[in-house]
PDB file of N, CA, C and O in Angstrom, chain B, residues numbered from 101:
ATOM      1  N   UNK B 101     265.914 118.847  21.937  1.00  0.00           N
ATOM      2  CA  UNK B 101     266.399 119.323  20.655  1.00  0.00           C
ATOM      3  C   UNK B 101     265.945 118.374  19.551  1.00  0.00           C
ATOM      4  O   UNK B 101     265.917 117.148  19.653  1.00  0.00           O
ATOM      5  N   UNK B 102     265.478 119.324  18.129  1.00  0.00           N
ATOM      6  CA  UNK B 102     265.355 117.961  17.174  1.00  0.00           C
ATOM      7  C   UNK B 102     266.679 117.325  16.748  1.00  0.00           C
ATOM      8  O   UNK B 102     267.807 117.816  16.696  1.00  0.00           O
ATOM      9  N   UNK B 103     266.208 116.030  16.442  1.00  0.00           N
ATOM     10  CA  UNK B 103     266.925 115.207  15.977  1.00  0.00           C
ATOM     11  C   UNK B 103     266.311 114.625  14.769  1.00  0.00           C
ATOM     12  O   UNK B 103     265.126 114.560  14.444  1.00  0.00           O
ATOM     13  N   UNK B 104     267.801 114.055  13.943  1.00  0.00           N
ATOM     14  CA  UNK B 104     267.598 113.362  12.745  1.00  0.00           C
ATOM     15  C   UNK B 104     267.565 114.066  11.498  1.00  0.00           C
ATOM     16  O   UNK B 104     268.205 115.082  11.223  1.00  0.00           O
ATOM     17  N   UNK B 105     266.725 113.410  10.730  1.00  0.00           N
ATOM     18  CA  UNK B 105     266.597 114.308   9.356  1.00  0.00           C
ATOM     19  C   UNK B 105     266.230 115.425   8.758  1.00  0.00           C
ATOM     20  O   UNK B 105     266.507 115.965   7.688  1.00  0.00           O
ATOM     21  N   UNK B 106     264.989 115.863  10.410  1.00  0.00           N
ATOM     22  CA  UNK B 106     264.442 117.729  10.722  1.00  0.00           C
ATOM     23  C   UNK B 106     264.875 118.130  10.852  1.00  0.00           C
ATOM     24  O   UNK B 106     264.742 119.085  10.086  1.00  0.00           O
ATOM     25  N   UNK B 107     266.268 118.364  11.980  1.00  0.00           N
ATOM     26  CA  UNK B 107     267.046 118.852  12.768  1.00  0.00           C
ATOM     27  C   UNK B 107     267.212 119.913  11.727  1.00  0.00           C
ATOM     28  O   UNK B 107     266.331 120.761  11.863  1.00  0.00           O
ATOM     29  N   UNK B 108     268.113 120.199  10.630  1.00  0.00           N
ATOM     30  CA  UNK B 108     268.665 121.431   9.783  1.00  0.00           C
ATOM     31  C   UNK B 108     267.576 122.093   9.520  1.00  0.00           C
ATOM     32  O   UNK B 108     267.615 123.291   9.798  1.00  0.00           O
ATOM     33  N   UNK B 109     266.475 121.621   9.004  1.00  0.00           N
ATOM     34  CA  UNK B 109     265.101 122.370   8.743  1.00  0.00           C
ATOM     35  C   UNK B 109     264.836 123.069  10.037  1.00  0.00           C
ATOM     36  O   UNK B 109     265.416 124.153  10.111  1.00  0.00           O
ATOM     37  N   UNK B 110     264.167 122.765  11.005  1.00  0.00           N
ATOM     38  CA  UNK B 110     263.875 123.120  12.366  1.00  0.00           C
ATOM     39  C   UNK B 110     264.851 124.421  12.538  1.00  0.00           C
ATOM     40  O   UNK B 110     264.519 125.606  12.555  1.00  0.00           O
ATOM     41  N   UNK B 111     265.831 123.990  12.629  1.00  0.00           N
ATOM     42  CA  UNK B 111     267.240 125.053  13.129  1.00  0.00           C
ATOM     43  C   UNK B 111     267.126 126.214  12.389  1.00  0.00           C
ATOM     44  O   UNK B 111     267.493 127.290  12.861  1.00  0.00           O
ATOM     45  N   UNK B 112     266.552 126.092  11.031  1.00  0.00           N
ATOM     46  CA  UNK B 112     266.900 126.836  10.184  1.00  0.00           C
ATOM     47  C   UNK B 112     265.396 128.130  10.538  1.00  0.00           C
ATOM     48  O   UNK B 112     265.491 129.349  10.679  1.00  0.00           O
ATOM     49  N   UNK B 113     264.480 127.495  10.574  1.00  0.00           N
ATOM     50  CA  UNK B 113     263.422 127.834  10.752  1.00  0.00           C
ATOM     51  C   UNK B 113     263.292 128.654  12.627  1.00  0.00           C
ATOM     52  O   UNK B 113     262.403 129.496  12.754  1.00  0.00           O
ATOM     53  N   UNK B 114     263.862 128.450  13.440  1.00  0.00           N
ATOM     54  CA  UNK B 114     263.941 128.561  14.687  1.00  0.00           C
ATOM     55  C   UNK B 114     265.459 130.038  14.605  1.00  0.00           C
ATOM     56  O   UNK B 114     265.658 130.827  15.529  1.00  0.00           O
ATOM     57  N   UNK B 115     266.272 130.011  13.278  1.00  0.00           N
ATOM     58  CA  UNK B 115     266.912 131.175  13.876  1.00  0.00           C
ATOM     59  C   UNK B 115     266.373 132.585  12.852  1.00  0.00           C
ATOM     60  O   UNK B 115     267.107 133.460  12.394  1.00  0.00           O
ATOM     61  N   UNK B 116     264.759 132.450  12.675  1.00  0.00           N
ATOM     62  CA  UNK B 116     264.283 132.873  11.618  1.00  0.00           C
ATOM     63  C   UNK B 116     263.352 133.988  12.700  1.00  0.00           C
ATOM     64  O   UNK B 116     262.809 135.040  12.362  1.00  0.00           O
ATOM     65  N   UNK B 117     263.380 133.473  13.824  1.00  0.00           N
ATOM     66  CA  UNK B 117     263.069 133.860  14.555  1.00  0.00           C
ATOM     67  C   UNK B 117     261.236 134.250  14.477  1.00  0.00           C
ATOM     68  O   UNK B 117     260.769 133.646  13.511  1.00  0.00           O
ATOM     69  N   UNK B 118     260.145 135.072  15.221  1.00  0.00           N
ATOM     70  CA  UNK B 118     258.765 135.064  15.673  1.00  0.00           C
ATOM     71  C   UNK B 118     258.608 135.861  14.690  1.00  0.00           C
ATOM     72  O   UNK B 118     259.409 136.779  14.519  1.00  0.00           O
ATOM     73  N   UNK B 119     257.490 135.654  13.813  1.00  0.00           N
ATOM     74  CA  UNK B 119     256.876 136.770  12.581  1.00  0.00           C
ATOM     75  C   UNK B 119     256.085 137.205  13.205  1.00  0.00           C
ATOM     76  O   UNK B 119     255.573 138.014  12.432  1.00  0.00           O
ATOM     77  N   UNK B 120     255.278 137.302  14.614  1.00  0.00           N
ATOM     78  CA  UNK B 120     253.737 137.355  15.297  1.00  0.00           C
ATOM     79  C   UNK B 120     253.061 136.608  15.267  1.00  0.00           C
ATOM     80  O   UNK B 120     253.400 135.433  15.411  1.00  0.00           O
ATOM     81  N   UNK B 121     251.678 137.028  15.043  1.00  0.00           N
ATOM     82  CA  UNK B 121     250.773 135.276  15.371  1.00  0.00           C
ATOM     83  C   UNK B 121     249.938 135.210  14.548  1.00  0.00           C
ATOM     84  O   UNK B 121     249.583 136.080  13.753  1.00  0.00           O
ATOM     85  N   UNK B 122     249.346 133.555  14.762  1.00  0.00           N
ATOM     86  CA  UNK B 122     249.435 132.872  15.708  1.00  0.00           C
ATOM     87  C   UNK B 122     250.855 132.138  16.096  1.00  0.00           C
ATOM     88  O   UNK B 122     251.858 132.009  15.394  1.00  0.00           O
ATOM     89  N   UNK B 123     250.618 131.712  17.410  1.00  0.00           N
ATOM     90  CA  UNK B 123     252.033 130.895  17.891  1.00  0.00           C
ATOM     91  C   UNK B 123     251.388 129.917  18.079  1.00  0.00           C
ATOM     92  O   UNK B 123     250.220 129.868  18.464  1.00  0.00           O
ATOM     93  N   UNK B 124     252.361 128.721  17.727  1.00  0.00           N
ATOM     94  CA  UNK B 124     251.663 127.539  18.538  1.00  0.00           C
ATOM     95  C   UNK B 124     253.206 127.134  19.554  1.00  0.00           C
ATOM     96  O   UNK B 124     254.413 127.293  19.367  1.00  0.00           O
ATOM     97  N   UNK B 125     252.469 126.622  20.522  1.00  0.00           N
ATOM     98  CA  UNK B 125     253.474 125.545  21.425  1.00  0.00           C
ATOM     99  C   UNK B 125     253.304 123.862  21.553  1.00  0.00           C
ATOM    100  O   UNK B 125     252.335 123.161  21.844  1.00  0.00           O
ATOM    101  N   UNK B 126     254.228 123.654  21.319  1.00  0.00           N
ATOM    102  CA  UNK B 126     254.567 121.904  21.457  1.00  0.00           C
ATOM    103  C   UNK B 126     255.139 121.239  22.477  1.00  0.00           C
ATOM    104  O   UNK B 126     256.360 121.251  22.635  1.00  0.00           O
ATOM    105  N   UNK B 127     254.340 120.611  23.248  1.00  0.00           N
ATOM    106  CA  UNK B 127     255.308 119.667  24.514  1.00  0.00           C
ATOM    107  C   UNK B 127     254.861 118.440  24.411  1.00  0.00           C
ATOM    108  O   UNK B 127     253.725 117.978  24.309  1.00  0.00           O
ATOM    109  N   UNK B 128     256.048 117.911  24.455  1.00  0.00           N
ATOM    110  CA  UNK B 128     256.458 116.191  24.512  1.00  0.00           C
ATOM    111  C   UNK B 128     256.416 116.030  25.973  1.00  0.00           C
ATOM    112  O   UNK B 128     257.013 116.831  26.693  1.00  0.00           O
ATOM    113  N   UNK B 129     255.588 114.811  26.570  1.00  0.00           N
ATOM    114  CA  UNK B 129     256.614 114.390  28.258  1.00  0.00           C
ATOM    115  C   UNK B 129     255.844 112.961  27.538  1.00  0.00           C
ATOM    116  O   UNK B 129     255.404 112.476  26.495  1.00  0.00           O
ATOM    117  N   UNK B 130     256.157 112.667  29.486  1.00  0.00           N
ATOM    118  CA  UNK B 130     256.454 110.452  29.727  1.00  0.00           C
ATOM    119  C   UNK B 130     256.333 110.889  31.396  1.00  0.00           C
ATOM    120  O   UNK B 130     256.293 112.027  31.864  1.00  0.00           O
ATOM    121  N   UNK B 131     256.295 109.719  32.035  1.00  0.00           N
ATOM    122  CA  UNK B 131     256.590 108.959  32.831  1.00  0.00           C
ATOM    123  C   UNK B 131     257.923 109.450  33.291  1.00  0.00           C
ATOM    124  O   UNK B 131     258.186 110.101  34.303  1.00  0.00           O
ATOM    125  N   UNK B 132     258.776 108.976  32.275  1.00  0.00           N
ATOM    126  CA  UNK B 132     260.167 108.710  32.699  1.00  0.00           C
ATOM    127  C   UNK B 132     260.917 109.775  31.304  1.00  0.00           C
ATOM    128  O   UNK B 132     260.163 110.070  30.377  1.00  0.00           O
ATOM    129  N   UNK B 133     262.080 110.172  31.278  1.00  0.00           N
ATOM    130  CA  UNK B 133     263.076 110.974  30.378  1.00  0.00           C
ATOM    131  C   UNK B 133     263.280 109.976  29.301  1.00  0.00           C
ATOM    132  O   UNK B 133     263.563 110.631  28.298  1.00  0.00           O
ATOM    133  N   UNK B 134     263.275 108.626  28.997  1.00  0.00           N
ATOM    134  CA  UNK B 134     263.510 108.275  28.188  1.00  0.00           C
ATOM    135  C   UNK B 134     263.036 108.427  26.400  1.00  0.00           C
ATOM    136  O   UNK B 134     263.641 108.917  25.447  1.00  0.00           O
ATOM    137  N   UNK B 135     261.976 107.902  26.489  1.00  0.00           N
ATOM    138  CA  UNK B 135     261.012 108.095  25.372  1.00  0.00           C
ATOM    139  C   UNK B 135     259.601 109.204  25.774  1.00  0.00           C
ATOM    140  O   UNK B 135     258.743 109.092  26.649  1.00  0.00           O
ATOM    141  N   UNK B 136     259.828 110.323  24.667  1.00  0.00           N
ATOM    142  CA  UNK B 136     257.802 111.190  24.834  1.00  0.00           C
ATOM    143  C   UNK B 136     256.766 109.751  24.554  1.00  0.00           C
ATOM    144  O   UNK B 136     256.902 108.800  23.783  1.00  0.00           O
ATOM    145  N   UNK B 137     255.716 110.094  25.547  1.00  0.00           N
ATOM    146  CA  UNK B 137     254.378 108.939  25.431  1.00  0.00           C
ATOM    147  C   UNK B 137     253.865 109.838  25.063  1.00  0.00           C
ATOM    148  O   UNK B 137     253.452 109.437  23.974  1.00  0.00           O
ATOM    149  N   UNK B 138     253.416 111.267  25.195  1.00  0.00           N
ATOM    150  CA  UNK B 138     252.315 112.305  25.007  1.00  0.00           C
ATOM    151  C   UNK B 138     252.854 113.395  24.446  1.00  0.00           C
ATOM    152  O   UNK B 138     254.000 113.785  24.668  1.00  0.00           O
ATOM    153  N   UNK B 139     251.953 113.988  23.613  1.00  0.00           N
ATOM    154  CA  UNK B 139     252.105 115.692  22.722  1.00  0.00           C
ATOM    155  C   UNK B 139     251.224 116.449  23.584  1.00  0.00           C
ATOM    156  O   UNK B 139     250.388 115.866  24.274  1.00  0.00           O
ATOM    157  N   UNK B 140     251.325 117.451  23.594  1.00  0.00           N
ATOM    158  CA  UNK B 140     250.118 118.593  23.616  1.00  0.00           C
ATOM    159  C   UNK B 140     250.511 119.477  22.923  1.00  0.00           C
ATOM    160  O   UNK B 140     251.713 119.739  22.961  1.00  0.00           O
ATOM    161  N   UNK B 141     249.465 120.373  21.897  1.00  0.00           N
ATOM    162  CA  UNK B 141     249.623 121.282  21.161  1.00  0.00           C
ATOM    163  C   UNK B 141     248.848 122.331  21.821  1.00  0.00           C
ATOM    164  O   UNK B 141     247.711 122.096  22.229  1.00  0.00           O
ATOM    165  N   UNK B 142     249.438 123.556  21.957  1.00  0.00           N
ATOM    166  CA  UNK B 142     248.167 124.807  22.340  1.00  0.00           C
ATOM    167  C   UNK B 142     248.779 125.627  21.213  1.00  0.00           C
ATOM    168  O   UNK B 142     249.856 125.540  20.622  1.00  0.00           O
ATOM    169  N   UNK B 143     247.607 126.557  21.095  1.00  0.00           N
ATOM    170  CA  UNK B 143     247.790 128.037  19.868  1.00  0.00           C
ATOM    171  C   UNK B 143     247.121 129.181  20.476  1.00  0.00           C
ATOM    172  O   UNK B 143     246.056 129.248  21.089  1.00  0.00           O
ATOM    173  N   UNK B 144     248.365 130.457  20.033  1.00  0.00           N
ATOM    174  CA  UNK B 144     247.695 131.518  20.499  1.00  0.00           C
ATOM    175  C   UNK B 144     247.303 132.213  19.584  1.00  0.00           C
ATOM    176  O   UNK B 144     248.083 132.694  18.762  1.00  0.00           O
ATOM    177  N   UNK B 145     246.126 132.383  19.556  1.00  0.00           N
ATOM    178  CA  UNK B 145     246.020 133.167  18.353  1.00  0.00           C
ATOM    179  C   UNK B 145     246.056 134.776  17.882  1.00  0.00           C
ATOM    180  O   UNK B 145     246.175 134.909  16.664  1.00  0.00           O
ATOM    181  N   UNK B 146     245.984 135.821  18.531  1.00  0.00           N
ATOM    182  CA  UNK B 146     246.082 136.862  19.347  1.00  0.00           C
ATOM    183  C   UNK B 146     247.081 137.699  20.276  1.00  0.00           C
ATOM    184  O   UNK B 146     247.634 136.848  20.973  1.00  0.00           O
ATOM    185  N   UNK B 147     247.413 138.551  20.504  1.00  0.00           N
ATOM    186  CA  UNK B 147     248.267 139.183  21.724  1.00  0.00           C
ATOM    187  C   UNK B 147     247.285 139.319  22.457  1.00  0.00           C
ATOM    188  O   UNK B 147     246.273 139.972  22.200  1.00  0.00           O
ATOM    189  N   UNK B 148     247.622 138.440  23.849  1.00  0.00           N
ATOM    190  CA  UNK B 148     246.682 138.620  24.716  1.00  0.00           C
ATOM    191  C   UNK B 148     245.490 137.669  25.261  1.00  0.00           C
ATOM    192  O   UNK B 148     244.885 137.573  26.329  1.00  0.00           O
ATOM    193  N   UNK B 149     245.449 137.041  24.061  1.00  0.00           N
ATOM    194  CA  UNK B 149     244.609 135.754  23.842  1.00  0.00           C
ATOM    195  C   UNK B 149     244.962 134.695  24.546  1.00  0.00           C
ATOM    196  O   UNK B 149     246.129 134.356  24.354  1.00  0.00           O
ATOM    197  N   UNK B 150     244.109 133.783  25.610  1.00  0.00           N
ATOM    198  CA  UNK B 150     244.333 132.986  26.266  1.00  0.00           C
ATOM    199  C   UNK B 150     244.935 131.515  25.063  1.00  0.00           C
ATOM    200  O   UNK B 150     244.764 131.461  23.845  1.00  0.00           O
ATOM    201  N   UNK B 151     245.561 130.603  25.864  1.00  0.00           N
ATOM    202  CA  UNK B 151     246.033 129.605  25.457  1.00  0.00           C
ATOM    203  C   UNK B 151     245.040 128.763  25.240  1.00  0.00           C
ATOM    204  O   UNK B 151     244.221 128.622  26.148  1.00  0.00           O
ATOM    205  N   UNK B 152     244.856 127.918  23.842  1.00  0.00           N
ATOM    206  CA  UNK B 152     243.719 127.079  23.741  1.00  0.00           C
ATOM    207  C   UNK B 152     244.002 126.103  23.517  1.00  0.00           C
ATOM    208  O   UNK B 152     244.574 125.920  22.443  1.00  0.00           O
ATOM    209  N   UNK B 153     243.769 125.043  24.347  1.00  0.00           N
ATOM    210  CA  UNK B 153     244.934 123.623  23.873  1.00  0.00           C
ATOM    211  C   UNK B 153     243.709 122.892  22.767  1.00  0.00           C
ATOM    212  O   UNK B 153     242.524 122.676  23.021  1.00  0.00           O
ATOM    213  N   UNK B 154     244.414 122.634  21.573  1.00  0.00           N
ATOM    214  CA  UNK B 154     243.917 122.244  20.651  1.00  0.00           C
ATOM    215  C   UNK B 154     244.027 120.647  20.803  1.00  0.00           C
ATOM    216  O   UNK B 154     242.980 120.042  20.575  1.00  0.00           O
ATOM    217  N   UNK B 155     245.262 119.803  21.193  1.00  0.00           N
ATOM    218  CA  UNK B 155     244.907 118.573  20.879  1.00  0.00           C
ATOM    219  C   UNK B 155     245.955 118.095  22.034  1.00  0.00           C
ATOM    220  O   UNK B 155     246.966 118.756  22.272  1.00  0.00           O
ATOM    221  N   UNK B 156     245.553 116.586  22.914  1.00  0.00           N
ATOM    222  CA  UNK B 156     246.108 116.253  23.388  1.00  0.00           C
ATOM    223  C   UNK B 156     246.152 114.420  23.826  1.00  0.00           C
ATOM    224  O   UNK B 156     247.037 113.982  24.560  1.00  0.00           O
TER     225      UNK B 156
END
């Protein structure tokens, strides 16, 4: 979940719910649960359209 000073923005934006696309997806991991070491971003751009990981 976000945290901090995004958190109300995010929330606000997230019960605004999917306009269509593109979508992007965001994942955080680690090692361990404590702290994210790594992002990956993918975007879809399309219905149907394979996942294209843009940056990692």
């Amino acid at each position: 979940m976000a945290q901090g000073q995004y958190k109300k923005l995010l929330m606000k934006k997230v019960r605004k719910g999917r306009k269509g696309y593109p979508i992007a997806t965001v994942a955080f991991y680690s090692p361990d649960n404590t702290i994210a070491t790594k992002l990956v971003c993918g975007i879809i751009e399309t219905e149907g359209a394979e996942l294209e990981l843009m940056k990692k």
